[in-house]
PDBQT receptor file of N, H, CA, C and O in Angstrom, charges set to zero:
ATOM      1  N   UNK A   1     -74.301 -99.353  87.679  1.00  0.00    +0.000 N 
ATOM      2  CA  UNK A   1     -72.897 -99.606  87.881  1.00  0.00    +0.000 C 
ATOM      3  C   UNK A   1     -72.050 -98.865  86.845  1.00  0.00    +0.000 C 
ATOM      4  O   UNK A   1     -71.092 -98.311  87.384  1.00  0.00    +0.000 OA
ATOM      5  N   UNK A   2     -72.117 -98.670  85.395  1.00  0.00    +0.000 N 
ATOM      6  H   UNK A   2     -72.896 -99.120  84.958  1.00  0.00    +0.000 HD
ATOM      7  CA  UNK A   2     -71.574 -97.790  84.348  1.00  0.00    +0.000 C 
ATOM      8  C   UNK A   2     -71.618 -96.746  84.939  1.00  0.00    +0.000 C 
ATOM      9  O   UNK A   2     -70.500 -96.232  84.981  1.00  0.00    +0.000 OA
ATOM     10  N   UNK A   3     -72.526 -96.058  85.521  1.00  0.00    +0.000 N 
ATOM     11  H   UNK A   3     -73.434 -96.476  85.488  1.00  0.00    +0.000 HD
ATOM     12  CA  UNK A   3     -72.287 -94.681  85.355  1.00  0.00    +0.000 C 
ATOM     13  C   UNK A   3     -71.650 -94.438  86.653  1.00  0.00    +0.000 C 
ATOM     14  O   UNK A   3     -71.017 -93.384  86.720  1.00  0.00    +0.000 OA
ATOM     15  N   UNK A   4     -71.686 -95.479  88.124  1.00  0.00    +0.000 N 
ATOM     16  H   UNK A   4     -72.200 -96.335  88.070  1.00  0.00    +0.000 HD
ATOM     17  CA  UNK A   4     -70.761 -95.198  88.867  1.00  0.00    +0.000 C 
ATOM     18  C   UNK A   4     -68.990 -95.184  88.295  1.00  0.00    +0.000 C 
ATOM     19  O   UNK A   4     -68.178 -94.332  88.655  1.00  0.00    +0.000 OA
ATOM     20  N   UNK A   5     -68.699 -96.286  87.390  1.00  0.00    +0.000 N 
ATOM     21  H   UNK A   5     -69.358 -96.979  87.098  1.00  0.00    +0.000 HD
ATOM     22  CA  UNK A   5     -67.490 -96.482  87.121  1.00  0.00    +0.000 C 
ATOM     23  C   UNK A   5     -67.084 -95.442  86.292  1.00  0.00    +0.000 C 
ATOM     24  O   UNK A   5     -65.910 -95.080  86.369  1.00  0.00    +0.000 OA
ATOM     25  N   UNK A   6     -68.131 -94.687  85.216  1.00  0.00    +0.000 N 
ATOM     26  H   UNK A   6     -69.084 -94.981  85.153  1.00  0.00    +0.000 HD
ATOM     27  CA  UNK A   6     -68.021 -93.351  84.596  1.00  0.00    +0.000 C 
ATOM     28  C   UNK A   6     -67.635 -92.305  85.193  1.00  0.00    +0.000 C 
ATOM     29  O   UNK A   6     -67.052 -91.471  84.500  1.00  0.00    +0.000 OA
ATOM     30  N   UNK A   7     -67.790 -92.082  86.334  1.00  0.00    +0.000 N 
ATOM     31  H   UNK A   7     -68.264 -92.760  86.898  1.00  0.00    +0.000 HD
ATOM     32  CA  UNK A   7     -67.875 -90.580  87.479  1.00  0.00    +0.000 C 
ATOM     33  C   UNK A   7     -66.791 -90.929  88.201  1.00  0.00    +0.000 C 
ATOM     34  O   UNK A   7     -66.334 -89.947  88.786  1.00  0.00    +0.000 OA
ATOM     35  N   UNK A   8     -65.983 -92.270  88.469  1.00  0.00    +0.000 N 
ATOM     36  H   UNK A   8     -66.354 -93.068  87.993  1.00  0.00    +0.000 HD
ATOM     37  CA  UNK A   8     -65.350 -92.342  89.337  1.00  0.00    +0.000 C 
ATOM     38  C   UNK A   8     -63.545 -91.564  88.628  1.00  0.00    +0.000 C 
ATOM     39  O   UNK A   8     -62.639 -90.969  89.211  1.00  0.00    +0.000 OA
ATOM     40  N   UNK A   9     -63.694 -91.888  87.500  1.00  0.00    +0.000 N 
ATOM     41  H   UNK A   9     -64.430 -92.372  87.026  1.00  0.00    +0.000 HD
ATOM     42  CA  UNK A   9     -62.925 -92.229  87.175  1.00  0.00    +0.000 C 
ATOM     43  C   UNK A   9     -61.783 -90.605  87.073  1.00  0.00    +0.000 C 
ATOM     44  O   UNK A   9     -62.512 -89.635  86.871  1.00  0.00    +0.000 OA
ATOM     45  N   UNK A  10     -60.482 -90.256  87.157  1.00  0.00    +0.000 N 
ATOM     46  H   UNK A  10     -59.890 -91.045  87.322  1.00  0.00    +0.000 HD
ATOM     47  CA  UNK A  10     -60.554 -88.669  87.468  1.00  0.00    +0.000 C 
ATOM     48  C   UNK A  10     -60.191 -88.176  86.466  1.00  0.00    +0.000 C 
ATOM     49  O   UNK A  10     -60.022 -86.957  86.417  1.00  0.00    +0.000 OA
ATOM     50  N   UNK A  11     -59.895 -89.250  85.025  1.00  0.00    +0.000 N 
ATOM     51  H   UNK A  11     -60.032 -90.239  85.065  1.00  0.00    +0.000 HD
ATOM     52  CA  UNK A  11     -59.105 -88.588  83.825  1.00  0.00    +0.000 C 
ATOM     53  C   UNK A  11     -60.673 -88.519  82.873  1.00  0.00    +0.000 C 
ATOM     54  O   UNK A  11     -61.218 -89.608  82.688  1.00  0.00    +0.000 OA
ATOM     55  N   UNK A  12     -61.368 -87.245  82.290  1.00  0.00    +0.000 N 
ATOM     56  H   UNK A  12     -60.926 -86.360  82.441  1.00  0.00    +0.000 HD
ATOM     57  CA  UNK A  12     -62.518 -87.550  80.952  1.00  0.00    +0.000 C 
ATOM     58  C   UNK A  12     -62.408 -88.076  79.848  1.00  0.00    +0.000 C 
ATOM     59  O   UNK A  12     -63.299 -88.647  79.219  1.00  0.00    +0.000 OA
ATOM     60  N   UNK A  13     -60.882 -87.856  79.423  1.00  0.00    +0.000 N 
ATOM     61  H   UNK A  13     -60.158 -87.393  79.934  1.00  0.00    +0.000 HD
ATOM     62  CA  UNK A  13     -60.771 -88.673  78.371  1.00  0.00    +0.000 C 
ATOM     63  C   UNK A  13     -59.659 -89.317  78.043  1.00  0.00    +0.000 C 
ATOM     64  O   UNK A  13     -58.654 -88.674  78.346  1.00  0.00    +0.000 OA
ATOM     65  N   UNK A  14     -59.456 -90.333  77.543  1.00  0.00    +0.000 N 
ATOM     66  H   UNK A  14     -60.273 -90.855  77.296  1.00  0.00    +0.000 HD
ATOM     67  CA  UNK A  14     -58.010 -91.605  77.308  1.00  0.00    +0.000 C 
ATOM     68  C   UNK A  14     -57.467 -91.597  76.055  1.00  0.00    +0.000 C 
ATOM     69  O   UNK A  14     -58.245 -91.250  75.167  1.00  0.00    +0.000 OA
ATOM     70  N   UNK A  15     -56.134 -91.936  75.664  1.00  0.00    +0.000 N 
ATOM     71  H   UNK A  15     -55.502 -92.218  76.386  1.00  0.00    +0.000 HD
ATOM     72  CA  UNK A  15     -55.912 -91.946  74.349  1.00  0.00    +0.000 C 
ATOM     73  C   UNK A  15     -56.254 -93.770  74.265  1.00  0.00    +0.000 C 
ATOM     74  O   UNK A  15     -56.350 -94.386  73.204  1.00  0.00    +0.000 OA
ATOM     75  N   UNK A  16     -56.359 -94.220  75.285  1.00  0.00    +0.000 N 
ATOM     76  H   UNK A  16     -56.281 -93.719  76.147  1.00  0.00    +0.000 HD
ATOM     77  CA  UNK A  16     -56.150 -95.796  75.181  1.00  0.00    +0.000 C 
ATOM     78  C   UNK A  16     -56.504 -96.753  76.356  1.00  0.00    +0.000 C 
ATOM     79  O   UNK A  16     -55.739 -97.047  77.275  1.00  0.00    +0.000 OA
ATOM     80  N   UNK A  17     -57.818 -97.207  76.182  1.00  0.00    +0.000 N 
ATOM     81  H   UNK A  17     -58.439 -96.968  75.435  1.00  0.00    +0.000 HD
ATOM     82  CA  UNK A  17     -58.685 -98.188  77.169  1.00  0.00    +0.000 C 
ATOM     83  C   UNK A  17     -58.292 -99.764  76.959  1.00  0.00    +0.000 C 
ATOM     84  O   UNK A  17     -58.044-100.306  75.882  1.00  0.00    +0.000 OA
ATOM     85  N   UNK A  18     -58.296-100.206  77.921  1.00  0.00    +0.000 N 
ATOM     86  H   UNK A  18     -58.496 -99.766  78.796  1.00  0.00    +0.000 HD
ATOM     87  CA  UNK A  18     -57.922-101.793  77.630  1.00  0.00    +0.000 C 
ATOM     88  C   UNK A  18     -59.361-102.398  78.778  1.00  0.00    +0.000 C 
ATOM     89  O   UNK A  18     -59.637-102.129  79.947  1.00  0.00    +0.000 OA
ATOM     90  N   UNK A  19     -59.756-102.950  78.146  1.00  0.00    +0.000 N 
ATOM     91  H   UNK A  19     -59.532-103.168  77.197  1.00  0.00    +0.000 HD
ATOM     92  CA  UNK A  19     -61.096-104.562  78.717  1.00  0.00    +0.000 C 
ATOM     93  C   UNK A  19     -60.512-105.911  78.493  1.00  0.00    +0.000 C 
ATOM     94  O   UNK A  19     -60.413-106.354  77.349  1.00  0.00    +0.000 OA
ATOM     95  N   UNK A  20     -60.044-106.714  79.738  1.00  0.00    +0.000 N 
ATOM     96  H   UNK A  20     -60.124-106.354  80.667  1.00  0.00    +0.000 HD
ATOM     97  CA  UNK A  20     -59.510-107.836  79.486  1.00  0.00    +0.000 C 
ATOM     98  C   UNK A  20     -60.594-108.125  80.218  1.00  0.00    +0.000 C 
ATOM     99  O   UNK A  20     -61.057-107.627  81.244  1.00  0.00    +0.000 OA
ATOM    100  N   UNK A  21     -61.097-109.466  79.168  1.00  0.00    +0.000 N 
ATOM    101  H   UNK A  21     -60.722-109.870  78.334  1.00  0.00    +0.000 HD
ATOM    102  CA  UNK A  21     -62.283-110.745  79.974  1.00  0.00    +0.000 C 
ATOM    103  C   UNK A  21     -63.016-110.156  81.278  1.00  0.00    +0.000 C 
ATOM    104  O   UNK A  21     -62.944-110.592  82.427  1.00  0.00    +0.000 OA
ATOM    105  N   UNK A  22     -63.903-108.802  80.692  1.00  0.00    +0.000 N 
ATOM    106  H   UNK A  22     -63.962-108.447  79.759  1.00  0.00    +0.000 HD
ATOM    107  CA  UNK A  22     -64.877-108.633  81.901  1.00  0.00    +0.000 C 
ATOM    108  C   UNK A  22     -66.199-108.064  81.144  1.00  0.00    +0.000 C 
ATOM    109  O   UNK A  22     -67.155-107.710  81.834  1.00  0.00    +0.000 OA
ATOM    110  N   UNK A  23     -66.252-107.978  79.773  1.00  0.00    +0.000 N 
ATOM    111  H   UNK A  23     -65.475-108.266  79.213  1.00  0.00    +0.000 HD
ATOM    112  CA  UNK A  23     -67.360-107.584  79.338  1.00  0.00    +0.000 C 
ATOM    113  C   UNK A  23     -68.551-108.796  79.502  1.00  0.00    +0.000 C 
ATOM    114  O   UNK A  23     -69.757-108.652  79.699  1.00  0.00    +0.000 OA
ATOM    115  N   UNK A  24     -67.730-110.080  79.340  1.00  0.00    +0.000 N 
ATOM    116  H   UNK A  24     -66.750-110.198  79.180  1.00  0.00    +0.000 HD
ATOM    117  CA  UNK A  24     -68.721-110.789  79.306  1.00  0.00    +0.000 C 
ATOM    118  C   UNK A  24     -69.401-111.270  81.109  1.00  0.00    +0.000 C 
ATOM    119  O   UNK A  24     -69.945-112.337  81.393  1.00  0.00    +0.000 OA
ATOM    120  N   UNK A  25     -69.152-110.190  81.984  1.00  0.00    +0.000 N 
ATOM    121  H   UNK A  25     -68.711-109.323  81.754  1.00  0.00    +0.000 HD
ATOM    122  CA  UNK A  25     -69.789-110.381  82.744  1.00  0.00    +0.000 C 
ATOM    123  C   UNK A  25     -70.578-109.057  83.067  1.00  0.00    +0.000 C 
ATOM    124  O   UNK A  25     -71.109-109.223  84.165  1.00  0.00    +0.000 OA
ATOM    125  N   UNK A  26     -70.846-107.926  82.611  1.00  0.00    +0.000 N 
ATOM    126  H   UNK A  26     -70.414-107.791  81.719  1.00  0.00    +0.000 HD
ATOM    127  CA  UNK A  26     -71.686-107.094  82.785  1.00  0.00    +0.000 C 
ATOM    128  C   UNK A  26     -72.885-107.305  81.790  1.00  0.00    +0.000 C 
ATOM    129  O   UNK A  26     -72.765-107.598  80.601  1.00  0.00    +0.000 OA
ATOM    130  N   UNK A  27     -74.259-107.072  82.590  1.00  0.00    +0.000 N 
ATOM    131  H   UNK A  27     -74.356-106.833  83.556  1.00  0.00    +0.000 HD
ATOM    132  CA  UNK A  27     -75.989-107.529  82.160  1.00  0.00    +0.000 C 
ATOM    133  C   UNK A  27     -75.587-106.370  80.629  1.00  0.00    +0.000 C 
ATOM    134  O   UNK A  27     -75.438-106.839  79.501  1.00  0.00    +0.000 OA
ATOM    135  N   UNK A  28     -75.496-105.142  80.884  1.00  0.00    +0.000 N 
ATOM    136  H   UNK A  28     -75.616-104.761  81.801  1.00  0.00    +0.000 HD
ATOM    137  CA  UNK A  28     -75.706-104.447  79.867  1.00  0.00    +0.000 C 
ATOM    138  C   UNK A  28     -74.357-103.885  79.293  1.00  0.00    +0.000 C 
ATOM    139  O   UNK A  28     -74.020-102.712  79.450  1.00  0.00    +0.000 OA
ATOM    140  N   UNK A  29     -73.698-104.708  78.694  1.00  0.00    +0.000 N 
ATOM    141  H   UNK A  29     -73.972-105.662  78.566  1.00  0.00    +0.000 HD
ATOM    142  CA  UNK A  29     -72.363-104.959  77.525  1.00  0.00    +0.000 C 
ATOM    143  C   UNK A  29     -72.597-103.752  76.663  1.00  0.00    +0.000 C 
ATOM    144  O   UNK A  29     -71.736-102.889  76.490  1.00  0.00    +0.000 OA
ATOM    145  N   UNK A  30     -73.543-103.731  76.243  1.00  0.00    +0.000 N 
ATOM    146  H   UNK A  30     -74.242-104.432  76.384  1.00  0.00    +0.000 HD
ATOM    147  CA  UNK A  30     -73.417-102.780  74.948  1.00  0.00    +0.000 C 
ATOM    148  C   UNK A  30     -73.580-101.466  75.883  1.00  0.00    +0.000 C 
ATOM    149  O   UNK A  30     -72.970-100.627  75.221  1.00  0.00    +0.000 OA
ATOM    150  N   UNK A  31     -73.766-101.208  76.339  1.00  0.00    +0.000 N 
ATOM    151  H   UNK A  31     -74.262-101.890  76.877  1.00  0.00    +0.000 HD
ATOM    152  CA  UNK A  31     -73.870 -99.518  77.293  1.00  0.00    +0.000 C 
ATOM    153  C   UNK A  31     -72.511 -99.560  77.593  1.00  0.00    +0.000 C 
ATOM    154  O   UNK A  31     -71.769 -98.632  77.270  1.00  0.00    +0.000 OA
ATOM    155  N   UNK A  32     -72.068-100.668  78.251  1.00  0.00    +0.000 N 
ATOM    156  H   UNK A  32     -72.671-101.422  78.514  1.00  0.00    +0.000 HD
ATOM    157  CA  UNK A  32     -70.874-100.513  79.406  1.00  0.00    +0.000 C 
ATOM    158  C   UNK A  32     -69.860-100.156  77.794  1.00  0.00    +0.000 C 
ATOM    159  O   UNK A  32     -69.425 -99.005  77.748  1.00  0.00    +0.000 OA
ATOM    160  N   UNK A  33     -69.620-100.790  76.947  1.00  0.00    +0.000 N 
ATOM    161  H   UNK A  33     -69.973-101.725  76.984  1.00  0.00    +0.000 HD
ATOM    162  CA  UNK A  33     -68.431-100.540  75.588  1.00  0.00    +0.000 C 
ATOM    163  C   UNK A  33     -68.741 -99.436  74.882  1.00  0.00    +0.000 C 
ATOM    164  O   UNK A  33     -67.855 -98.918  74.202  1.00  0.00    +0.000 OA
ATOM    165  N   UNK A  34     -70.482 -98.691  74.924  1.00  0.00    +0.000 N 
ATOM    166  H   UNK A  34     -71.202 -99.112  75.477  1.00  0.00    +0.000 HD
ATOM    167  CA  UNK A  34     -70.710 -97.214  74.116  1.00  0.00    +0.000 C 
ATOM    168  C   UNK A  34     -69.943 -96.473  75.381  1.00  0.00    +0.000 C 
ATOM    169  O   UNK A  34     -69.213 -95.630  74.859  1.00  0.00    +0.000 OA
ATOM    170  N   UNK A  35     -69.798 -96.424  76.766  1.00  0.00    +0.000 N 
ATOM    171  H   UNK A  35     -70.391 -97.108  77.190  1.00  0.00    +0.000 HD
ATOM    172  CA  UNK A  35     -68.721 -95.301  78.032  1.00  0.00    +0.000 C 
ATOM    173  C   UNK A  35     -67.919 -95.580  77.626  1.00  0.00    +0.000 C 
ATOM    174  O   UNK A  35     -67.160 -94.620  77.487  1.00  0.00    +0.000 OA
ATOM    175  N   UNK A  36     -67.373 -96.822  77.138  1.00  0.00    +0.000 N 
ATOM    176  H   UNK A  36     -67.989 -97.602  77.250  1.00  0.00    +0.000 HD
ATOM    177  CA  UNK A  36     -65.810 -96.637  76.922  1.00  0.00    +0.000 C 
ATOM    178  C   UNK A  36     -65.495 -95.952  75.696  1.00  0.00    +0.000 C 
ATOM    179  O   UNK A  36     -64.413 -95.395  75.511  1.00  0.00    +0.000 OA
ATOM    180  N   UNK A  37     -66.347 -95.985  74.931  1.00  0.00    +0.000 N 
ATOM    181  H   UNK A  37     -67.226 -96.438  75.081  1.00  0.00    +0.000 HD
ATOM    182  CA  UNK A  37     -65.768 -95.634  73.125  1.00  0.00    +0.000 C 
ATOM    183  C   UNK A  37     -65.735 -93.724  73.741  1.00  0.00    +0.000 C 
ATOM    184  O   UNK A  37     -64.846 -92.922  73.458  1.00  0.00    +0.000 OA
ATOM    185  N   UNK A  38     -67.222 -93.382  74.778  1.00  0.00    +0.000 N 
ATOM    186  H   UNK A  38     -67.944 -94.034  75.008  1.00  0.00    +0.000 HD
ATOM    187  CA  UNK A  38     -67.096 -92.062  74.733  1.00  0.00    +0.000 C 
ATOM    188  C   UNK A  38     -65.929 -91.215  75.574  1.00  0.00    +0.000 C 
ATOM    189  O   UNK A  38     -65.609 -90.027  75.526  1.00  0.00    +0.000 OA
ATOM    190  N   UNK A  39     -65.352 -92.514  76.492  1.00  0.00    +0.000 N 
ATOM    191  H   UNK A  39     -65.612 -93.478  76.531  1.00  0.00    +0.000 HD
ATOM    192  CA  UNK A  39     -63.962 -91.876  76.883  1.00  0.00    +0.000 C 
ATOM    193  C   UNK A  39     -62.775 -91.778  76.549  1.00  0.00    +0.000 C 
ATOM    194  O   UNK A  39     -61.804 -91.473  77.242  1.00  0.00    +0.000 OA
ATOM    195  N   UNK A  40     -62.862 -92.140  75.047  1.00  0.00    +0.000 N 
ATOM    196  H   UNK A  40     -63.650 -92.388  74.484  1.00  0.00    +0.000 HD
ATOM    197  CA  UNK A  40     -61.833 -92.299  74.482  1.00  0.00    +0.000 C 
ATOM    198  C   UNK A  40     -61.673 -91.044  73.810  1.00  0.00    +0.000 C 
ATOM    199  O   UNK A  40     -62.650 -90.355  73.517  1.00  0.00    +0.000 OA
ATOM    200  N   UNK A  41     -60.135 -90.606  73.470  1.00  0.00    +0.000 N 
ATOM    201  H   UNK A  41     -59.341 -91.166  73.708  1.00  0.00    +0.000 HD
ATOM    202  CA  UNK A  41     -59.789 -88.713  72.800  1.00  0.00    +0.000 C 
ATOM    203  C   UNK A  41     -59.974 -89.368  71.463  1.00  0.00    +0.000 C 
ATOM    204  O   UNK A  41     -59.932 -90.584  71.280  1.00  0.00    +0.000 OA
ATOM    205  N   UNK A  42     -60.208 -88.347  70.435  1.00  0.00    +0.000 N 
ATOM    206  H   UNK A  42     -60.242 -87.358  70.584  1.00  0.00    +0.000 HD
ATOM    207  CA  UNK A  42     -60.380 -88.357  68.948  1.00  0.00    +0.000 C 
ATOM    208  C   UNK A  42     -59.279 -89.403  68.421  1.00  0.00    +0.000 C 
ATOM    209  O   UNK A  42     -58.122 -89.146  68.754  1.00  0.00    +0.000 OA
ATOM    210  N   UNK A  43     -59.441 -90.262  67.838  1.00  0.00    +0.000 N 
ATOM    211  H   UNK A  43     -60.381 -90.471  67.568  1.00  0.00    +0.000 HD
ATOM    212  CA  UNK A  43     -58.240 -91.507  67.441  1.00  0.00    +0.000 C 
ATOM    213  C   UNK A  43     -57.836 -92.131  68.570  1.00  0.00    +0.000 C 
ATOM    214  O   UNK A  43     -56.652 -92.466  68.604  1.00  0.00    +0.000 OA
ATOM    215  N   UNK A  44     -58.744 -92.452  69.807  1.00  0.00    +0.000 N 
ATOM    216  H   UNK A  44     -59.706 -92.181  69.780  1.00  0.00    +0.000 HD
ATOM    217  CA  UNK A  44     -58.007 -93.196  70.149  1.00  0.00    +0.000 C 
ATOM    218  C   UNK A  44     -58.836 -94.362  70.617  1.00  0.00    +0.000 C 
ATOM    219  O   UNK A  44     -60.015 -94.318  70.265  1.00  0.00    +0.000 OA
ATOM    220  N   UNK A  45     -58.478 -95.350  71.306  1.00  0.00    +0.000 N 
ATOM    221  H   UNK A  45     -57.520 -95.385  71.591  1.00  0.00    +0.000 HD
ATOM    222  CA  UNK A  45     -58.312 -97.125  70.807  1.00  0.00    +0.000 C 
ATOM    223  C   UNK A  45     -58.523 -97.997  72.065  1.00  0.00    +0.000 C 
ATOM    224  O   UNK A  45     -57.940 -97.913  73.146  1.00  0.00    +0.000 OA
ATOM    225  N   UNK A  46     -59.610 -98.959  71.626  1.00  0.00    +0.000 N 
ATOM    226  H   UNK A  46     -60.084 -99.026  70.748  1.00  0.00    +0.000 HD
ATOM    227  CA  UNK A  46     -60.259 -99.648  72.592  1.00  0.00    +0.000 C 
ATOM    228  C   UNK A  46     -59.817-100.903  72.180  1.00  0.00    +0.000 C 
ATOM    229  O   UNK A  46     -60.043-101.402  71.077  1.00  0.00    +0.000 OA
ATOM    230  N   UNK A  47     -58.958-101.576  73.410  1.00  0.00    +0.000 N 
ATOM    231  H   UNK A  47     -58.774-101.171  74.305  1.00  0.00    +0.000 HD
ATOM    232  CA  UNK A  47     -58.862-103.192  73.521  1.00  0.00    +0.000 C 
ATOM    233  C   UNK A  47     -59.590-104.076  74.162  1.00  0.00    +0.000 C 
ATOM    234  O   UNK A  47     -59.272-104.340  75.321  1.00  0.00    +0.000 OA
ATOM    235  N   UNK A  48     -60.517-104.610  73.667  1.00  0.00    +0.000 N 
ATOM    236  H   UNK A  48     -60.775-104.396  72.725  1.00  0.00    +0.000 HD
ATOM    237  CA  UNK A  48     -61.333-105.749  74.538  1.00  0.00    +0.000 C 
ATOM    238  C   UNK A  48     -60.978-106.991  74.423  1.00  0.00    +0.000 C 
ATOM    239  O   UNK A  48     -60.404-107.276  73.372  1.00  0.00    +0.000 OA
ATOM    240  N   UNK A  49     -61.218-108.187  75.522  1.00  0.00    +0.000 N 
ATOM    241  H   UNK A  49     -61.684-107.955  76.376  1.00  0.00    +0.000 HD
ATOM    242  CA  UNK A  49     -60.719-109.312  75.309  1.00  0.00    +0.000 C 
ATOM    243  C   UNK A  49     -61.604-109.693  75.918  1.00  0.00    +0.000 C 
ATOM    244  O   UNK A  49     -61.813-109.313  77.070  1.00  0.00    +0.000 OA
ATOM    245  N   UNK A  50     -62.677-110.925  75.007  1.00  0.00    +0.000 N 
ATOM    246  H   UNK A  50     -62.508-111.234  74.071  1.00  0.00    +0.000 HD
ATOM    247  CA  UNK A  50     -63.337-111.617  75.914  1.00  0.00    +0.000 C 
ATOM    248  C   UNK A  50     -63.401-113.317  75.291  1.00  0.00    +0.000 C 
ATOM    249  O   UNK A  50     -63.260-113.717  74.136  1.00  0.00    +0.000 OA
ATOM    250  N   UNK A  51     -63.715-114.205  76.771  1.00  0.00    +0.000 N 
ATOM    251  H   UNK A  51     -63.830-113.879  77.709  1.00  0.00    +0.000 HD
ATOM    252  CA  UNK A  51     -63.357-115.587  75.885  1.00  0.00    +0.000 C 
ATOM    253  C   UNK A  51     -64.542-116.281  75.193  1.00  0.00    +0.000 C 
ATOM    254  O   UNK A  51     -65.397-117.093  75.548  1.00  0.00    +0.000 OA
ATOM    255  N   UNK A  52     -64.196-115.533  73.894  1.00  0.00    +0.000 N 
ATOM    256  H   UNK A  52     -63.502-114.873  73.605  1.00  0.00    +0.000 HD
ATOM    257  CA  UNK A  52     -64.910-116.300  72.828  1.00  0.00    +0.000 C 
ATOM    258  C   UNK A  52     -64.330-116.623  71.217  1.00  0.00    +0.000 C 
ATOM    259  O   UNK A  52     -63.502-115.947  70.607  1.00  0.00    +0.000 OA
ATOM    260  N   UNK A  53     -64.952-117.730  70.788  1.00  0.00    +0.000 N 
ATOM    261  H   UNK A  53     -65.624-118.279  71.283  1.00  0.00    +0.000 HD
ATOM    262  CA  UNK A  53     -64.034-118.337  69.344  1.00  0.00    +0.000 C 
ATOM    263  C   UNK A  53     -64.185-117.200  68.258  1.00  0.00    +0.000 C 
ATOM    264  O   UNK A  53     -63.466-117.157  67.260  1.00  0.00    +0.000 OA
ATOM    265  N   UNK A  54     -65.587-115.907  68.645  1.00  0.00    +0.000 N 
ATOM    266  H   UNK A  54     -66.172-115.942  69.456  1.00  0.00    +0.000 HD
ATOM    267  CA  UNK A  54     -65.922-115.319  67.049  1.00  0.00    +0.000 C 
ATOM    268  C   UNK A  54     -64.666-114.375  67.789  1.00  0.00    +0.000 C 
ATOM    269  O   UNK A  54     -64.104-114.395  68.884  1.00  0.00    +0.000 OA
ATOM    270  N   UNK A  55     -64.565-113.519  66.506  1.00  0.00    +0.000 N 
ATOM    271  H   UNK A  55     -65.021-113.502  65.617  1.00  0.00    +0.000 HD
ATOM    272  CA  UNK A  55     -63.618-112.498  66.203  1.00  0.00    +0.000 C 
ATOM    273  C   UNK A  55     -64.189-110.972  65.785  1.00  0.00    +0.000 C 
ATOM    274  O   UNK A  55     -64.047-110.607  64.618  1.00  0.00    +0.000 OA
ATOM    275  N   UNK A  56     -64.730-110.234  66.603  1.00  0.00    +0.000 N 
ATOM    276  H   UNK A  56     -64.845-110.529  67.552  1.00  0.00    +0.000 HD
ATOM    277  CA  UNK A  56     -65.830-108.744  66.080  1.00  0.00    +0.000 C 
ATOM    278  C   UNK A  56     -64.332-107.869  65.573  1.00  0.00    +0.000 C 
ATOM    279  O   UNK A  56     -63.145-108.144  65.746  1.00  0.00    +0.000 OA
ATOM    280  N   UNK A  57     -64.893-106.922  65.007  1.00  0.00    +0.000 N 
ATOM    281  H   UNK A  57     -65.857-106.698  64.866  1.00  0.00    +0.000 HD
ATOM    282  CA  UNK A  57     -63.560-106.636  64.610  1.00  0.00    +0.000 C 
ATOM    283  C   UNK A  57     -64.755-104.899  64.225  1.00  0.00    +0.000 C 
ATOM    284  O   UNK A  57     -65.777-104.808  63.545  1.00  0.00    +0.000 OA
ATOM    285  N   UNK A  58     -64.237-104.173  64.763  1.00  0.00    +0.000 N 
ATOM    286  H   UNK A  58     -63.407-104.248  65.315  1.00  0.00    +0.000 HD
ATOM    287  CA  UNK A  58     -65.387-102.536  64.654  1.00  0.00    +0.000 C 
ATOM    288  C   UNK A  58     -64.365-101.539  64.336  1.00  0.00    +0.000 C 
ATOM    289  O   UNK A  58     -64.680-100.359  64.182  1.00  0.00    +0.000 OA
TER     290      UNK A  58
């Protein structure tokens, strides 16, 4: 499913990705957030939101 949502997509790279409350439903989280970090342009910035009390902070 990553790498369909990878190929679909028509821009290669973003200055700015937003993930509201859906990481915590994909099996493989950590793959699906390393596509997003790699579609992001040099400085630019990943928002995730998922519902939990800890606070990751990368």
């Amino acid at each position: 499913m990553v790498l369909e949502f990878q190929s679909a997509l028509p821009i290669k790279q973003y200055d700015v990705i937003t993930c509201f409350e859906t990481v915590e439903h994909i099996q493989k989280d950590g793959l699906f957030i390393s596509r997003l970090f790699a579609l992001l342009k040099p400085a630019g910035v990943l928002f995730i939101s998922a519902p939990t009390k800890t606070f990751i902070r990368i």
